[in-house]
C-alpha positions in Angstrom: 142.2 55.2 270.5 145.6 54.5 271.8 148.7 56.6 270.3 150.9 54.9 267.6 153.7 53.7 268.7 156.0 55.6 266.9 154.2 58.9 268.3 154.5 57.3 272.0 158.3 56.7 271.2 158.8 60.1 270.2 157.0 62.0 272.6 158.7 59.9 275.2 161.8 60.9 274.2 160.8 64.5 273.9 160.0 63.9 277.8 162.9 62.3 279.2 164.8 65.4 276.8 163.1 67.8 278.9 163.5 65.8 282.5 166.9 65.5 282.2 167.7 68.8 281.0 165.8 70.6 283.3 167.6 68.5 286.1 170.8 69.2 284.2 169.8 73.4 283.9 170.9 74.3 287.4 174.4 72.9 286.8 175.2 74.2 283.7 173.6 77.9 284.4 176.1 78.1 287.1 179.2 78.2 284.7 177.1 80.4 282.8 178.6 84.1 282.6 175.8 86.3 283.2 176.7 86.8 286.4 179.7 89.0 285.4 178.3 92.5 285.9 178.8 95.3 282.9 177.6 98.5 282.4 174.1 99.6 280.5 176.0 100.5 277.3 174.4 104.3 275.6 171.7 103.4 272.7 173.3 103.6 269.4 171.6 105.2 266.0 170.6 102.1 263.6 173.6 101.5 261.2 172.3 103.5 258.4 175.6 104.5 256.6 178.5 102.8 255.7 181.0 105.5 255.1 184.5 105.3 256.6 184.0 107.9 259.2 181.1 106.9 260.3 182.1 103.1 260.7 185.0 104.4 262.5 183.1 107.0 264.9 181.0 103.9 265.9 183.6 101.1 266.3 185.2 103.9 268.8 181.8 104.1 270.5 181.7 100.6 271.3 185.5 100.4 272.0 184.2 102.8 274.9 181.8 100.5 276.2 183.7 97.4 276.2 186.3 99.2 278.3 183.9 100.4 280.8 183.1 96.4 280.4 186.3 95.5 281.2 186.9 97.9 283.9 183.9 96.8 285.5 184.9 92.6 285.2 188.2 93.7 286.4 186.2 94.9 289.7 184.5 92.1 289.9 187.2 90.2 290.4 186.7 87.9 287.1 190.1 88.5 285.8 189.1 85.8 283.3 186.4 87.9 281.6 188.5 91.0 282.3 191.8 89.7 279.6 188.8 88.9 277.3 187.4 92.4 276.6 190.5 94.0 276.8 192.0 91.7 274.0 188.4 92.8 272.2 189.5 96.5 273.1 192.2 96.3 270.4 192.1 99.6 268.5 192.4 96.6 265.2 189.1 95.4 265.7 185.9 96.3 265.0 182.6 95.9 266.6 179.1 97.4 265.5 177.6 97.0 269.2 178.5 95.9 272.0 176.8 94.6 275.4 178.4 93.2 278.5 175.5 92.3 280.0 174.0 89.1 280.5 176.2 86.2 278.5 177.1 89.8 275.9 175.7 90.9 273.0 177.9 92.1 269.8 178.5 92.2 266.5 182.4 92.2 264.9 183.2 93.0 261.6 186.3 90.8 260.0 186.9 93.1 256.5 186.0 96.4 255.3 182.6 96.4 255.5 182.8 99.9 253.7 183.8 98.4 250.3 182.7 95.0 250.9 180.4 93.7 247.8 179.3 90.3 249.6 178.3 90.3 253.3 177.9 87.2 255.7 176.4 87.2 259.1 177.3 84.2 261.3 174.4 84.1 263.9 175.8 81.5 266.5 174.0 78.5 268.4 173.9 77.7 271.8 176.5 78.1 274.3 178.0 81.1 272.9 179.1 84.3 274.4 181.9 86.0 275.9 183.6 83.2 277.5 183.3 81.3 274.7 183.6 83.9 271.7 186.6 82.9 270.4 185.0 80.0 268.5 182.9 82.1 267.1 185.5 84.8 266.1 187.5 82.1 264.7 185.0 80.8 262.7 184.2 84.2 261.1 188.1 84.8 260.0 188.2 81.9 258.3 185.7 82.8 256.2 186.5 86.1 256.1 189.5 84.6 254.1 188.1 81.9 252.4 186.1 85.3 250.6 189.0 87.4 249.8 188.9 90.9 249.3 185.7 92.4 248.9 183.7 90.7 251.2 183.1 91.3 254.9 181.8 88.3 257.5 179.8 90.0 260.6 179.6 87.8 263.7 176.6 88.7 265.6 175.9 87.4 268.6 172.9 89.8 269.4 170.9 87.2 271.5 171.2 85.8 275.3 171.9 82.0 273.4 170.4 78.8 275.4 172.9 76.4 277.2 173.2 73.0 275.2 171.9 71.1 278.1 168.9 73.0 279.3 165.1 73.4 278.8 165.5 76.5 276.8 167.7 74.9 274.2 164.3 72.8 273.2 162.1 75.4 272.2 161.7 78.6 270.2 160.9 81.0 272.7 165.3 82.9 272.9 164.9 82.4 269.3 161.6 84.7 269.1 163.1 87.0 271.4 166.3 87.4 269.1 164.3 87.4 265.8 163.3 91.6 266.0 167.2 92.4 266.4 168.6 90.3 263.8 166.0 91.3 261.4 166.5 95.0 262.2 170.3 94.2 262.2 170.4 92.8 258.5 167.9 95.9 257.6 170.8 98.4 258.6 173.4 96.7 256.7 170.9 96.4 253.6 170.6 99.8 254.2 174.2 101.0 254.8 175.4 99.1 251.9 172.0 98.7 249.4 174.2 97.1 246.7 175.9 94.4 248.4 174.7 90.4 248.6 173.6 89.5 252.4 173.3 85.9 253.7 172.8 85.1 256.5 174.7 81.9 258.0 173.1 80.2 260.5 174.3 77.4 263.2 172.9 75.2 265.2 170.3 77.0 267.3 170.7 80.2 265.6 169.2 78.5 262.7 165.9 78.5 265.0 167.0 82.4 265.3 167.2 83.3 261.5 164.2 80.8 260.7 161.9 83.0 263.0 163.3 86.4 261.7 162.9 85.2 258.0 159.8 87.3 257.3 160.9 90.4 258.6 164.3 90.0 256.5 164.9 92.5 253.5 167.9 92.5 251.3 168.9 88.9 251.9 169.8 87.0 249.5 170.4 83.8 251.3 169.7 82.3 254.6 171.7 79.5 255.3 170.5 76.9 257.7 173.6 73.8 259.0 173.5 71.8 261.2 170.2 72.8 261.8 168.0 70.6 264.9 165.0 72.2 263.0 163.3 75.5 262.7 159.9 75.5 264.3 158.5 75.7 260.4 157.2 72.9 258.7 159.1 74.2 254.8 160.3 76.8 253.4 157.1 78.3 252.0 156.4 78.8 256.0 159.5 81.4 256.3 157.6 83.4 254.3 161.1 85.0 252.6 162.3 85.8 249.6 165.9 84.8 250.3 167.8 81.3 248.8 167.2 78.8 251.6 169.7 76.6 251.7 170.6 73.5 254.5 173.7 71.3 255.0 174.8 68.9 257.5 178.0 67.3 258.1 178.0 63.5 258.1 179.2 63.0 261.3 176.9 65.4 263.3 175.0 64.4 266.2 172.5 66.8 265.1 171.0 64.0 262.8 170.3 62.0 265.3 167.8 63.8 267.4 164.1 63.8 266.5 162.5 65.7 264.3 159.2 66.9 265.7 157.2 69.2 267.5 155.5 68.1 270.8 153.0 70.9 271.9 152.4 70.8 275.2 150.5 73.2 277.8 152.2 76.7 277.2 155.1 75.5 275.5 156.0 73.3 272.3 159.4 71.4 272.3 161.2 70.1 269.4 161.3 72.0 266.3 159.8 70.0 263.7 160.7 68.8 259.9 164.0 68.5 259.1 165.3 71.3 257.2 167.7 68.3 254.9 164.1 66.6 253.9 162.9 66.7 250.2 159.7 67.6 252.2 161.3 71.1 253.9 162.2 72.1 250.5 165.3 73.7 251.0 167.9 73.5 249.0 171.1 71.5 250.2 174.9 71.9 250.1 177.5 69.0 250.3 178.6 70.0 254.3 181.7 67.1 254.1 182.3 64.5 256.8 182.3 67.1 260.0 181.1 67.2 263.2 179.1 69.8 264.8 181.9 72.4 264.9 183.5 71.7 262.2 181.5 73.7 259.2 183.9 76.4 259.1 187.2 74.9 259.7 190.1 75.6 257.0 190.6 73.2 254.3 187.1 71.4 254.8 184.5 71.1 252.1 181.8 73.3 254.2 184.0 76.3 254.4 184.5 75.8 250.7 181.1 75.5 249.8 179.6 78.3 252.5 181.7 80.8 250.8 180.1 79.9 247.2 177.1 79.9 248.7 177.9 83.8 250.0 179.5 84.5 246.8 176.6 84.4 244.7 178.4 80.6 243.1 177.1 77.4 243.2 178.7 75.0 245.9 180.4 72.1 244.9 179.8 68.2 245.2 176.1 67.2 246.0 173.4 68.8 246.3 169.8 69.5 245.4 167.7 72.4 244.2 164.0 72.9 245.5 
């Protein structure tokens, strides 16, 4: 029997996705900053207390090994990189880990995470790392005040993130790989501080990231999936959490256009399935604003607003929908 035509359409387009970035892959792995050499950083203790002096005997630990980093860079050659982890260095911020190594791993705290009552973690999407942190960071201070005191925003990049243009960015295989860290990651910070609300904010491809660590989560009170291509899970039920799902997507990000579906092929399925915005997903939705793709967490915009209820414990504001 032939295939509808719809099906044919989509899993053409799947196809030419996957041609064209694998074509593309070489090119954009080459600006990629892997390549930058760091040191094997020492194995730190789970976060398992949230005192003062422990916080601050750790964020000295890693303020240790991002100078080795830097020294390292600086060797190297990639002056570039180097001015990066030495403005990261600064005895006035705070990182929970730290790992030079391929793209970098870490995990900066904007707030006192020792009294904070509400807790987000921005898990990033693709393309992000130490070349391109700054986005991120910037992202996570402007929530940080859009919460006020009280609340601390943790931006983890704890995963080796895909490329935008490149196979990898298409399937769910980084995102299975990052899943165990995260998971364990929000289990130390439910842990350090037991009486304070979690969520979990998730971008782009790192909504793929969350959605796969969802079952091992505990403590979270929300998971918050925007701009969101997909999860690899067909509704909520299939996160198997008991967190708050929630989804939002700005009206003017590309993300909505792509499709929506999951194309198994042999050893590896591309696409990630249902939209997490559908009545059929089941999540519950958040008015995201007019945005683009990078725009959720820019100052003054109705996302920003709306994430922070969200973290608060509030409901956000304009239109939305409740599963």
């Amino acid at each position: 029997m032939p295939a509808h035509p719809r099906n044919s359409r989509l899993r053409r387009t799947l196809l030419a996705a996957l041609v064209a970035t694998s074509v593309a892959a070489p090119v954009s792995g080459a600006a990629r900053p892997a390549a930058v050499p760091a040191p094997v950083p020492a194995e730190l203790a789970p976060l398992r207390n949230a005192a003062p002096g422990t916080l601050d005997a750790r964020y000295a630990a890693t303020r240790d090994e991002i100078r080795a980093a830097e020294r390292m860079a600086a060797g190297h050659g990639d002056r570039r990189r180097a001015a990066a982890l030495r403005d990261m260095a600064d005895p006035h911020r705070r990182f929970l880990l730290f790992d030079g190594r391929d793209g970098g791993r870490t995990a900066e705290v904007f707030g006192d995470l020792a009294q904070a009552e509400r807790i987000a973690v921005l898990v990033p999407g693709a393309d992000t790392n130490l070349d391109r942190y700054w986005r991120l960071r910037n992202d996570s201070a402007a929530l940080r005040r859009k919460l006020g005191p009280k609340a601390a925003v943790v931006a983890w990049l704890g995963y080796e993130t895909p490329a935008t243009v490149s196979p990898a960015a298409l399937t769910t295989r980084r995102a299975d790989a990052a899943a165990p860290g995260l998971a364990r990651f929000a289990d130390g910070l439910h842990t350090a501080r037991p009486a304070a609300r979690i969520s979990l904010l998730c971008h782009s491809y790192g909504s793929v990231v969350c959605a796969r660590a969802a079952p091992g989560l505990r403590g979270v009170a929300a998971l918050v999936l925007y701009a969101s291509p997909g999860t690899g899970a067909g509704n909520v039920r299939a996160l198997h959490t008991r967190a708050a799902v929630w989804a939002g997507r700005g009206a003017d990000d590309w993300v909505a256009r792509i499709p929506h579906t999951r194309l198994s092929l042999p050893f590896v399925s591309i696409g990630f399935g249902r939209d997490p915005m559908s009545k059929e997903f089941g999540a519950r939705t958040f008015d995201a604003g007019t945005g683009g793709h990078s725009d959720y967490l820019k100052p003054g915009s109705l996302s920003l607003r709306n994430l922070a209820r969200i973290v608060s414990g509030t409901a956000p504001s304009g239109r939305s929908r409740h599963a």
